[in-house]
C-alpha positions as CSV (number, residue, x, y, z in Angstrom):
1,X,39.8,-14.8,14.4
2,X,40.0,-17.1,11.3
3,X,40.1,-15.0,7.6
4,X,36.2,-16.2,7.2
5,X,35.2,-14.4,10.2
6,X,34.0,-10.7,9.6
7,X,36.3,-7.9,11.6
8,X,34.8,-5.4,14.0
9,X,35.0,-2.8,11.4
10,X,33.0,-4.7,8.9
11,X,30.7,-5.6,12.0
12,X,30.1,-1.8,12.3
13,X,29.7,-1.4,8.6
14,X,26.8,-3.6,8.6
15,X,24.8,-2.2,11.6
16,X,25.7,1.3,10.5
17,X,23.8,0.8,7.2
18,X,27.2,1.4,5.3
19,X,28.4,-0.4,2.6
20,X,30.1,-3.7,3.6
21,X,32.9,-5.3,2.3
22,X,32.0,-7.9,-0.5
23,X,28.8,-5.8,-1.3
24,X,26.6,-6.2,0.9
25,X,23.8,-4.2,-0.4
26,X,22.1,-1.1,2.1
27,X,19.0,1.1,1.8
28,X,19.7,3.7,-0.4
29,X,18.6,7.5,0.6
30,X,15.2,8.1,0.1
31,X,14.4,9.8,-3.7
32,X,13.3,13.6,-3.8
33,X,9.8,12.7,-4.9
34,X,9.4,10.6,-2.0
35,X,10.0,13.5,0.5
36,X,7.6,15.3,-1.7
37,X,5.0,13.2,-1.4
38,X,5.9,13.1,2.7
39,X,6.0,17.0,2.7
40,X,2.6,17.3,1.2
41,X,0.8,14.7,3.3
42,X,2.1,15.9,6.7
43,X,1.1,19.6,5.4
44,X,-2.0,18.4,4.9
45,X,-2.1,16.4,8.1
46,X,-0.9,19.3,10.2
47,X,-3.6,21.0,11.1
48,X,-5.5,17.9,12.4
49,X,-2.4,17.3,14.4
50,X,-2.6,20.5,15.7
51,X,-6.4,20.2,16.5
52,X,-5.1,17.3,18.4
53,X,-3.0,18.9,20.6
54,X,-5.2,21.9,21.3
55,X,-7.7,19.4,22.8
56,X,-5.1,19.0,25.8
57,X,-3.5,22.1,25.7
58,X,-6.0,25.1,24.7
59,X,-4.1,27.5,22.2
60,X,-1.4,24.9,21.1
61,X,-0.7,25.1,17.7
62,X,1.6,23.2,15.1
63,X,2.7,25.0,12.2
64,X,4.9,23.5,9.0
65,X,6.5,21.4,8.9
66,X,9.6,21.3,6.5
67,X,10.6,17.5,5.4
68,X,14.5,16.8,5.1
69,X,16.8,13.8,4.5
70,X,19.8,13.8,7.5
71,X,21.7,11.5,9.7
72,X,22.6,10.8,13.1
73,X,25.4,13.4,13.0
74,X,23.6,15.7,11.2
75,X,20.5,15.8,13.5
76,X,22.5,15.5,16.8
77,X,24.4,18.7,15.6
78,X,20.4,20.5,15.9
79,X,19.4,19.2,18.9
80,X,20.3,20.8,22.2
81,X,21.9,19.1,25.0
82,X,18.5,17.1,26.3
83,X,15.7,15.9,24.6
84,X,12.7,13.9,25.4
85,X,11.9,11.0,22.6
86,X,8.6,9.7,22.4
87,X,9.3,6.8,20.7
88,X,6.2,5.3,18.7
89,X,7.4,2.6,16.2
90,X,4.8,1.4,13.6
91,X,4.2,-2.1,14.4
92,X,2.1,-3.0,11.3
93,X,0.6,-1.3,8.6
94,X,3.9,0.7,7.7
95,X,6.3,-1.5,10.2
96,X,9.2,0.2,11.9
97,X,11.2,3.0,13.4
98,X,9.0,6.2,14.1
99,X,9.8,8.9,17.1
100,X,8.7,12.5,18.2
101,X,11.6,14.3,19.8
102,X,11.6,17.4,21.9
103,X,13.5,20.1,23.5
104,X,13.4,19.1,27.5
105,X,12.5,22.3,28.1
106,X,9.6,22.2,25.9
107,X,8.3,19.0,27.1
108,X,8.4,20.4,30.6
109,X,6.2,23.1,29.1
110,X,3.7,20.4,27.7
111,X,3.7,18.5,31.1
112,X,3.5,21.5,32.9
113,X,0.3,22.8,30.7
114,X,-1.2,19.4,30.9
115,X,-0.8,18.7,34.6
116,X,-1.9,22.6,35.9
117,X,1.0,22.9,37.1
118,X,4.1,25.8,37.1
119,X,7.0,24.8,34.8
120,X,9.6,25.5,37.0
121,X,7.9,23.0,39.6
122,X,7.8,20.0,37.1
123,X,10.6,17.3,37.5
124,X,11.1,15.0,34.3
125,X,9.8,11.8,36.5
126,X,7.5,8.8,35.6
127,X,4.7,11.2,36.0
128,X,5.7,13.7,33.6
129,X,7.0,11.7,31.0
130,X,3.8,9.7,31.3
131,X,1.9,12.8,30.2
132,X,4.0,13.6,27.8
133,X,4.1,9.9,25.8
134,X,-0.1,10.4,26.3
135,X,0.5,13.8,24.3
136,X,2.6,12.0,22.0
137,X,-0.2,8.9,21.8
138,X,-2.6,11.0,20.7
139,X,-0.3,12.7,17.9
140,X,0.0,9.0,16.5
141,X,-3.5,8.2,16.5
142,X,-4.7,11.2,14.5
143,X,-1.5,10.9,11.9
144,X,-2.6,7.2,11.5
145,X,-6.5,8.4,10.6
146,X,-4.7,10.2,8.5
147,X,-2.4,7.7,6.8
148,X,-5.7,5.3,6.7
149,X,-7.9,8.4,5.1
150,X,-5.4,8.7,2.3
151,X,-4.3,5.2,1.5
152,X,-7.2,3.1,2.6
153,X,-4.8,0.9,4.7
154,X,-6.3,-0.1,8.0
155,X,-3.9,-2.0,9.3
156,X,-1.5,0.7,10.6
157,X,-0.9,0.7,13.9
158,X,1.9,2.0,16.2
159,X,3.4,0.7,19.6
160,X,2.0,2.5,22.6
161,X,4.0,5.7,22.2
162,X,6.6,6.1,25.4
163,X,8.6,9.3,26.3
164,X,12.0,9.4,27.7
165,X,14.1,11.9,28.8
166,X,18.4,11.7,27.5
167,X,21.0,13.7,26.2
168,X,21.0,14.3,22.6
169,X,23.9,11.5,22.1
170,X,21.7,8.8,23.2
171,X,18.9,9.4,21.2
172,X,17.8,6.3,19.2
173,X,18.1,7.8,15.6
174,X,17.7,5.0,12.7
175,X,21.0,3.9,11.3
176,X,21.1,5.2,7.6
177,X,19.8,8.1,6.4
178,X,16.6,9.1,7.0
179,X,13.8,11.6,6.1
180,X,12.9,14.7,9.1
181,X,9.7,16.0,9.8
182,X,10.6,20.1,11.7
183,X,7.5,21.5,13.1
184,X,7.3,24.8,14.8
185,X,5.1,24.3,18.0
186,X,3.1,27.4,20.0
187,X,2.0,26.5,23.5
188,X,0.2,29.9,23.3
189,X,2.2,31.6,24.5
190,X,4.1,33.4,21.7
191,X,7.4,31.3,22.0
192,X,7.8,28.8,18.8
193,X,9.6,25.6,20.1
194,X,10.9,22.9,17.6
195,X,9.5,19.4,17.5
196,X,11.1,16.5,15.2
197,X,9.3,13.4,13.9
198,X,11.8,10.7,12.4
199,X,10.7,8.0,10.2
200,X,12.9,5.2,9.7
201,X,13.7,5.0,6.1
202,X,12.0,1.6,4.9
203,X,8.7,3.5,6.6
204,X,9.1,6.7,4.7
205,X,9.1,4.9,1.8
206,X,6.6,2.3,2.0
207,X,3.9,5.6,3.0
208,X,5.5,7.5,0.1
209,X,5.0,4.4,-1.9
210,X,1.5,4.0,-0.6
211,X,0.0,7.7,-0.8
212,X,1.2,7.3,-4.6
213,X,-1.2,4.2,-5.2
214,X,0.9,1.3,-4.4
215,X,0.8,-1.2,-1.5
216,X,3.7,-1.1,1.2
217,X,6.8,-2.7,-0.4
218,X,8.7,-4.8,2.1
219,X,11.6,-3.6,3.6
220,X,14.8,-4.3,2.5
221,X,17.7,-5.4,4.0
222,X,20.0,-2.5,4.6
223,X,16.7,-1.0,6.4
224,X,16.5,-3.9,8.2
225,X,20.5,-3.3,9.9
226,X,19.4,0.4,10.3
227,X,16.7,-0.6,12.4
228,X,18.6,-3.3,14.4
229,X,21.6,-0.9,14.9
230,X,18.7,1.7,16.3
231,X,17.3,-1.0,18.3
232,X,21.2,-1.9,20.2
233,X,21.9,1.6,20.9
234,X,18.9,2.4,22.1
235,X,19.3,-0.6,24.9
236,X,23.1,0.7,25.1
237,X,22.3,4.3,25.6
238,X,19.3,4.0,27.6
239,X,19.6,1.1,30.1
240,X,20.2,3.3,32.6
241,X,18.6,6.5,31.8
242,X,15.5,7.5,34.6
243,X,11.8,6.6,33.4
244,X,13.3,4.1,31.0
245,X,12.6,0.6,29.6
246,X,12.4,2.1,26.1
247,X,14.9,-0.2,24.9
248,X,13.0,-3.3,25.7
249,X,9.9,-1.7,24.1
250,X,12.0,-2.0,20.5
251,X,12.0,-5.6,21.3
252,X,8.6,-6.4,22.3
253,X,5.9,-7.8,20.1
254,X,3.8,-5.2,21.5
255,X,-0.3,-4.9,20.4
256,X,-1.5,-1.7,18.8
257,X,-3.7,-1.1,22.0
258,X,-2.3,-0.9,24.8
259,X,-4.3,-0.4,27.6
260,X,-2.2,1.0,30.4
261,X,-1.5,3.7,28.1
262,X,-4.2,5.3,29.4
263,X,-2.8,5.7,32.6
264,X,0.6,7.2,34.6
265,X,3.5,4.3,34.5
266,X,2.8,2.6,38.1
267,X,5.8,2.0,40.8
268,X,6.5,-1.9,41.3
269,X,4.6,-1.8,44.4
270,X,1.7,-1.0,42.3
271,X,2.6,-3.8,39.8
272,X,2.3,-6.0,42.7
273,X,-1.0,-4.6,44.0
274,X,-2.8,-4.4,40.5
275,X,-2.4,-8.0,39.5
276,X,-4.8,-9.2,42.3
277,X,-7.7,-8.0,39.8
278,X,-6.3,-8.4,36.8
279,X,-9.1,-11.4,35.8
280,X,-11.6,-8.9,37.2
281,X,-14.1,-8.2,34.2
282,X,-15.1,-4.3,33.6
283,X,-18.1,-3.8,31.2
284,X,-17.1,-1.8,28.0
285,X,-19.4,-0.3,26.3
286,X,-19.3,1.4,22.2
287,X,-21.7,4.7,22.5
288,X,-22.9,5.5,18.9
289,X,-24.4,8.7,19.9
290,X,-27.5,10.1,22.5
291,X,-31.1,11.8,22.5
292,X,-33.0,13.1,25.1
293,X,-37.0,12.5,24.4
294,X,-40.1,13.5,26.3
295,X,-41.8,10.7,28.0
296,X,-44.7,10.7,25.3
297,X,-42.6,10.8,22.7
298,X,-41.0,7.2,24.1
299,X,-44.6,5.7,24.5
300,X,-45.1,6.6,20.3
301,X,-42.5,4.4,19.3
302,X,-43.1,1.5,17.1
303,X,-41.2,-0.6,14.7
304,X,-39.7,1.7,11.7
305,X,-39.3,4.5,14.3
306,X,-36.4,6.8,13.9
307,X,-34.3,8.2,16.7
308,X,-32.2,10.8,15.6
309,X,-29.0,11.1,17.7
310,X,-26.3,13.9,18.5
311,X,-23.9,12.7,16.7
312,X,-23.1,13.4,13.0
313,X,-22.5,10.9,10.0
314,X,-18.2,9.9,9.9
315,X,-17.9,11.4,13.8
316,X,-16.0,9.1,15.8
317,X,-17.7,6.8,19.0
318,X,-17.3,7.1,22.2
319,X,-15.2,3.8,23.6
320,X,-17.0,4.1,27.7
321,X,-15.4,1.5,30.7
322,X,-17.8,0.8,33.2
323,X,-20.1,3.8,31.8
324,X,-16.3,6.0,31.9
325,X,-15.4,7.6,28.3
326,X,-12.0,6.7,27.8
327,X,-11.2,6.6,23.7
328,X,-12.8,7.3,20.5
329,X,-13.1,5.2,17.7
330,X,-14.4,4.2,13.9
331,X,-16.9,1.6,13.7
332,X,-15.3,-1.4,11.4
333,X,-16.5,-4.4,10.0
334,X,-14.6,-8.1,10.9
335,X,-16.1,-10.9,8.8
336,X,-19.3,-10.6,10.0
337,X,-19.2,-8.8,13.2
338,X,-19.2,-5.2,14.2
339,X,-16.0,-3.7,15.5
340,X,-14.0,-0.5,16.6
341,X,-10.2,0.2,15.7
342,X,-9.2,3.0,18.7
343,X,-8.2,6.2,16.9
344,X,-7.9,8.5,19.8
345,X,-7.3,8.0,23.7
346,X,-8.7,10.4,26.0
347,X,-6.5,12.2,28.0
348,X,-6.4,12.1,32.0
349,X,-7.7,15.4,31.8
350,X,-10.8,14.8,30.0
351,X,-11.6,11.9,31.4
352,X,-11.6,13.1,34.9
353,X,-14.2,15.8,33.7
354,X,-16.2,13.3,32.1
């Protein structure tokens, strides 16, 4: 190695988010104020969240949660041996690291509640982490209606959200220090389990920045190493873990909607059989709202006629596939055309009812 080359150490240094010989600069811990403002939004936000959940798993409830600045050590220190990460990056709007992590035995308890099934029966396969990155999807969407409600940014927009099941070790925690969301989470049935969300420091700060009336600074460059460290020991730690792939998901210039996120993860075999009708065209439909009217009624109308529907003023749409409800949305505007940006997927559950 010649004296210009940079030594494993100083390697580490950088991808750590430490400081580096000759000064390289790195993202300084967040400010007090900032995990403030962060405390006080997801307060605020908490009890949509917790509606949220409720709506696949009846009596669920999300209480807190208390906002913190730690590190990898420090966090790894709280979790227990296995956790399931539902990693959910922001990929514009706020862009970067952003993950939900749980107890496994809490996220058998979700799987078990969402699937009708006994928790002691439920195995932490494709199936079940599927549910539970659908839980965690839906967690997303309503803090990201949230995050749009307060700063008026509509461009935010998260990775489709995918679980994975590891020990605590292998987690993918951002590289420098970072702020911590602790929830308390009731299934309903009396026993409060902890869930974590971890933003990656450049995205705490650019929605602190933002829900005090700026516009998203750009990240800066130490953020940038945290995120790429993040990003190599999540491929490291997780190449081989069962029901992963998460690690190529950091890499991925991945859409905001993703559409077989609203579906279980299929085997290869089914890779294989589902591309045959991949160019086969489904008619999608957005339903503002409906009215049921008496066949007189129908035979009055005329032009200027007004047909109230069941649906209020700000409720979201239904988003139906071949007459199936599968999301909800808002109704946006794009140049001079009519939209809808997806704010909530409907479960397997509901749609299956539907």
């Amino acid at each position: 190695m010649s004296d210009s080359a940079l030594s494993q150490a100083e390697i580490d240094a950088l991808l750590s988010g430490g400081d580096a010989p000759g000064g390289v600069a790195v993202a300084p811990r967040g400010s007090e104020e900032d995990r403030t403002v962060l405390q006080n939004f997801l307060s605020a936000t908490v009890n949509a969240l917790s509606s949220t959940l409720a709506g696949s798993i009846e009596n669920a409830t999300l209480k807190g949660p208390e906002v913190s600045f730690s590190n990898q050590d420090v966090l790894q220190e709280q979790l227990p041996d296995m956790v399931t990460v539902v990693k959910a990056d922001f990929s514009s709007g706020f862009p970067g690291e952003h993950m939900f992590i749980l107890p496994e035995d809490a996220a058998r308890a979700i799987a078990g509640l969402m699937l009708k099934t006994e928790e002691d029966e439920i195995k932490m396969d494709d199936m079940t982490l599927s549910v539970i990155g659908e839980a965690g999807s839906q967690l997303v969407g309503s803090l990201i209606t949230g995050l749009t409600n307060k700063t008026g940014n509509k461009s935010i927009a998260s990775i489709s959200p995918e679980a994975v099941n590891m020990p605590r070790a292998t987690a993918p925690l951002p590289g420098s220090d970072f702020p911590v969301a602790c929830y308390q989470l009731d299934l309903g049935d009396g026993k409060t389990r902890q869930l974590w969300e971890v933003f990656g420091s450049g995205v705490a700060a650019g929605i602190a920045h933002a829900l005090k009336g700026g516009s998203a600074p750009a990240p800066s460059r130490g953020a940038a190493m945290g995120s790429m460290n993040s990003m190599m020991g999540g491929m490291q730690g997780m190449g081989s873990t069962p029901g992963g792939g998460m690690g190529s998901a950091n890499v991925q210039n991945v859409q905001s909607v993703q559409f077989p996120n609203l579906m279980p993860h299929p085997t290869a075999q089914e890779h294989g059989n589902i591309g045959l009708i991949m160019d086969v065209y489904m008619e999608m439909t957005v339903e503002l709202g409906r009215t049921k009217k008496l066949i007189k009624e129908i035979l009055g109308m005329g032009e200027g006629t007004i047909i109230e529907l069941d649906k209020l003023a700000g409720e979201p749409v239904d988003i139906l596939v071949n007459h199936k409800l599968i999301a909800k949305g808002e109704v946006v505007v794009i140049d001079e055309n009519f939209g809808v940006r997806v704010t909530e997927i409907v479960s397997p559950m509901e749609r299956a009812n539907t």
